[in-house]
C-alpha positions as CSV (number, residue, x, y, z in Angstrom):
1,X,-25.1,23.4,-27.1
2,X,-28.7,22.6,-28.8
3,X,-29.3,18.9,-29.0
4,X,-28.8,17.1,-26.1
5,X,-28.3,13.9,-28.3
6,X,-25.4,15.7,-30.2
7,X,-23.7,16.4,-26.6
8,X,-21.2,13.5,-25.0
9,X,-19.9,12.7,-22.0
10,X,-16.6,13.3,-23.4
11,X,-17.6,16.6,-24.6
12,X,-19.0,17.4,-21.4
13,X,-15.9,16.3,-18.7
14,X,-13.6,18.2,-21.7
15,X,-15.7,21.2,-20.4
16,X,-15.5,20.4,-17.1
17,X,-11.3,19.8,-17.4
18,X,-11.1,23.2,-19.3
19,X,-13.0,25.0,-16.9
20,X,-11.2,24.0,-13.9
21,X,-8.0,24.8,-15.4
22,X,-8.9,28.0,-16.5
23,X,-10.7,28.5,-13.0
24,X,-8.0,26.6,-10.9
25,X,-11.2,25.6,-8.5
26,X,-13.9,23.2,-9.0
27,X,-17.2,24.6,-9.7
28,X,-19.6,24.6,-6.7
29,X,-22.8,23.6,-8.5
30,X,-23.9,22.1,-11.7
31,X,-25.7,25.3,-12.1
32,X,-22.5,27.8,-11.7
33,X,-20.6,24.8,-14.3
34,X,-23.4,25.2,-17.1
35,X,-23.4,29.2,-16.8
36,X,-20.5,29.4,-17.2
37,X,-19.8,26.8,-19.8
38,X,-22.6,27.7,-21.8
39,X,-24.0,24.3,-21.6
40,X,-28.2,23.7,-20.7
41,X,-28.9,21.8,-17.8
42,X,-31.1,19.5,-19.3
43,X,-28.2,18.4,-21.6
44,X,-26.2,17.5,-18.7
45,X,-28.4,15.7,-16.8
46,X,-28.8,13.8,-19.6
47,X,-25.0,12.2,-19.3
48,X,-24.8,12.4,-15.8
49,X,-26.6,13.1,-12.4
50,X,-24.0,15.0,-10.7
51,X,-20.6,16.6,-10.9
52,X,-19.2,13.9,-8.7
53,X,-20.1,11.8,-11.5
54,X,-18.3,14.1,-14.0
55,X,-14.5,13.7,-12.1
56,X,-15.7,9.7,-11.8
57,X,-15.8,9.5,-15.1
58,X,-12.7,11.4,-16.1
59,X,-10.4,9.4,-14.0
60,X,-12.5,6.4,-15.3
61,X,-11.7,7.7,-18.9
62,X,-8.0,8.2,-18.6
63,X,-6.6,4.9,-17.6
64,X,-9.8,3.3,-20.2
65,X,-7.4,5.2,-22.9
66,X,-4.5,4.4,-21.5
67,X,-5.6,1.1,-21.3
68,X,-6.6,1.6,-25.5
69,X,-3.4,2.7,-26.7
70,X,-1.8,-0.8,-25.0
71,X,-4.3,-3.2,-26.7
72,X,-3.5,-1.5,-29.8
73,X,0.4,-2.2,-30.0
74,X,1.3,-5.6,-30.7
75,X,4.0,-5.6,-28.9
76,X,2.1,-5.2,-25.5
77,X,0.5,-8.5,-26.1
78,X,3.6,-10.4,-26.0
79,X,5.3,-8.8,-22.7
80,X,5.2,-10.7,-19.7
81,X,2.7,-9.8,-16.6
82,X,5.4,-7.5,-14.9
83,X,6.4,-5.3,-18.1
84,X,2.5,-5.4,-18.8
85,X,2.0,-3.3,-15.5
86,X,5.1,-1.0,-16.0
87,X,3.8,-0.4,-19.5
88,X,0.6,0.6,-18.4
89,X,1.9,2.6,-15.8
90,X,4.1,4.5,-17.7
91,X,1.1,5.1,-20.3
92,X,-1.4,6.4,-18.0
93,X,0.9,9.0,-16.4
94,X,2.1,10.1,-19.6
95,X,-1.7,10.8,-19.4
96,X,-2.2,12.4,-16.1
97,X,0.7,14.4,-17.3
98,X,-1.1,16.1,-20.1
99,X,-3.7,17.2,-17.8
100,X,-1.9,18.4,-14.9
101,X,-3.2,21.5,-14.6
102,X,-6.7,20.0,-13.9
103,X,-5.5,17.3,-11.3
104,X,-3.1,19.2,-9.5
105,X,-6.8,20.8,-8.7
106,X,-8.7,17.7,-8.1
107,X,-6.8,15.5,-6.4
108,X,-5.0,18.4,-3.8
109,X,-8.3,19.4,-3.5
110,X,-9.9,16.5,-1.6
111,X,-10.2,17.3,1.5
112,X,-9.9,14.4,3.2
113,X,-9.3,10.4,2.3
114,X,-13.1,9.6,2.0
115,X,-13.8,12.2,-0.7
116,X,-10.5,11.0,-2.5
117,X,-11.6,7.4,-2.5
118,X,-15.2,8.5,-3.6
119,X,-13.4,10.3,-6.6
120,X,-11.2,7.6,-7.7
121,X,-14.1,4.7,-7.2
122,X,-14.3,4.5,-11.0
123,X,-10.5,4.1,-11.4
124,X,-10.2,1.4,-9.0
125,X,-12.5,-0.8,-10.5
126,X,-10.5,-0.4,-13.5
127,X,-7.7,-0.5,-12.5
128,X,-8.7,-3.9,-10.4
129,X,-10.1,-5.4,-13.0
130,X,-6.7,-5.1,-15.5
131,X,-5.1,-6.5,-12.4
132,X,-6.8,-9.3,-12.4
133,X,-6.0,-10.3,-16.2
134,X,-2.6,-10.6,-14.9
135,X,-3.3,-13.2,-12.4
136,X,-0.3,-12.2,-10.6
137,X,0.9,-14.5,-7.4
138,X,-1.1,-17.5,-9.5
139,X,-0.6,-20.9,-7.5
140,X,1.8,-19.4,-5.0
141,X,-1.7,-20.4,-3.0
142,X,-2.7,-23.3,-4.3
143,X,-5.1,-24.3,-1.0
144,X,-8.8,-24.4,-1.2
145,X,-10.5,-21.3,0.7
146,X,-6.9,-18.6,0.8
147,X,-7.1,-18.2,-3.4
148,X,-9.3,-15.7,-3.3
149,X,-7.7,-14.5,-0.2
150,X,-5.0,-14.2,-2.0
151,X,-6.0,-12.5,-5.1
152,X,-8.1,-10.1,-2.8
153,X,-5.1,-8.8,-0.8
154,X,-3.1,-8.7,-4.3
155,X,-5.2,-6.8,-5.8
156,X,-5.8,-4.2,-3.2
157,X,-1.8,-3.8,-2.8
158,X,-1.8,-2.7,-6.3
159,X,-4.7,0.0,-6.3
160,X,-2.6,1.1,-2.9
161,X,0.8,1.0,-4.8
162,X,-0.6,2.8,-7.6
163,X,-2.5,5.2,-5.5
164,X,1.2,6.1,-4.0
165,X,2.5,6.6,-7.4
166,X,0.1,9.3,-7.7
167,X,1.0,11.1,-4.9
168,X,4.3,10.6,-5.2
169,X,3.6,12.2,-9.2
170,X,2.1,15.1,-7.7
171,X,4.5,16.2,-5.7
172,X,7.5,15.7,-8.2
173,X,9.4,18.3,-9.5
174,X,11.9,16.8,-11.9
175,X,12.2,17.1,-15.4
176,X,9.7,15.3,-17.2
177,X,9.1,13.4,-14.2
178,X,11.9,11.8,-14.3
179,X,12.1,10.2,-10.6
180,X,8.1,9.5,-11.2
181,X,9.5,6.8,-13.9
182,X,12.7,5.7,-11.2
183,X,9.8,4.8,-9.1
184,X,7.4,3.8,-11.1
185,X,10.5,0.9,-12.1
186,X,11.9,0.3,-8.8
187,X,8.5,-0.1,-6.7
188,X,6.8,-2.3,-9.0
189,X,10.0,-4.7,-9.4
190,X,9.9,-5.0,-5.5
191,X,6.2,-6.0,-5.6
192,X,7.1,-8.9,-8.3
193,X,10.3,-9.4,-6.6
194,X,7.9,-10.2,-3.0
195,X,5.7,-12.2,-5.1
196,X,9.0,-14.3,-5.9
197,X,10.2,-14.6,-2.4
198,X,13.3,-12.5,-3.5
199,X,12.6,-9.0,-2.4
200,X,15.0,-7.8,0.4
201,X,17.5,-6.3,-2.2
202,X,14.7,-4.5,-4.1
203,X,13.2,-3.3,-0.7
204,X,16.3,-1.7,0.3
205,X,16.9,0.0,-2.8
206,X,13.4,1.3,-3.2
207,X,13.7,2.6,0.4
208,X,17.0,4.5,0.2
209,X,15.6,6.4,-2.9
210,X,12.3,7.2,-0.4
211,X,14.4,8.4,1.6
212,X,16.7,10.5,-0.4
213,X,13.8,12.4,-2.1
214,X,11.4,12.4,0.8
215,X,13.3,12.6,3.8
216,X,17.0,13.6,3.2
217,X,15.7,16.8,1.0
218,X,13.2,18.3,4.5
219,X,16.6,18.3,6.3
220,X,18.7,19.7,3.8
């Protein structure tokens, strides 16, 4: 790893990703994550300033690409707000899929919810800000002062909704996530069918398949 200038950030979290694999634990200093990567110190404090940083960056990364493969189908341009978000969806987990390994790591690893917020800050602003290109729930407020209300508590439902897609991801077991992709479909067709006012048949449906994969199974 000679020039610094030579050395990215992507070839850098790639490092970081393999190594934790490999590892199956996080390293516990930048120092132990350069000695053992073979990487100099200086080069990595030349892309970032911590290894909080480095798992910022990755999550950051993943839904950017996601995000990339979209924009670069014209087809994506043409769907309507609510396919635009399942398409998205479906893209980005195909990419937390391919690293698995690594997040299985990272994200069971967080020991509580602050750290877990602190790792995914990067992917929330994201992730908030391709929300808001949607302008979902526009003029179902149309009163001076409770728009931005509005968009506010819309936006924040969505980072929690996907933040329990994630979860819900890491715990599945099915063939190529399979019930992932049933509730991927089914939760975010309630959340449009709310915004619509016509949600109570959604709802239900969404919360007997909770229940049979969540609840039903621990008693079985």
């Amino acid at each position: 790893m000679e020039n610094k200038n030579k050395i990215s950030k992507i070839d850098i979290i790639t490092l970081y990703m393999e190594l934790v694999s490999e590892s199956k634990k996080r390293p516990k200093s930048i120092k132990q994550f350069c000695r053992k990567t073979g990487l100099d110190k200086k080069v990595f404090y030349h892309n970032f300033s911590s290894l909080e940083k480095v798992e910022k960056f990755i999550f950051k990364t993943l839904f950017k690409n996601s995000l990339a493969v979209l924009e670069e189908s014209e087809e994506f341009g043409s769907f309507d707000k609510k396919n635009k978000l399942i398409s998205l969806y479906f893209t980005f987990f195909e990419n937390l899929t391919l690293n698995k390994d690594y997040l299985n790591i990272v994200l069971k690893g967080c020991k509580n919810k602050l750290q877990a917020h602190k790792t995914l800050s990067s992917l929330e602003k994201s992730f908030k800000k391709f929300i808001d290109t949607l302008a979902l729930g526009e003029n179902k407020l149309p009163i001076e002062g409770l728009e931005k209300v509005q968009k506010n508590v819309i936006r924040q439902s969505a980072w929690v909704q996907l933040l329990v897609t994630m979860h819900f991801w890491l715990e599945d077991n099915s063939d190529s996530f399979e019930k992932t992709d049933i509730f991927i479909e089914k939760s975010i067709n309630t959340s449009f069918d709310l915004l619509e006012n016509k949600f109570l048949k959604n709802v239900l449906d969404l919360g007997k398949f909770v229940y049979k994969e969540r609840f039903q199974k621990s008693t079985d």
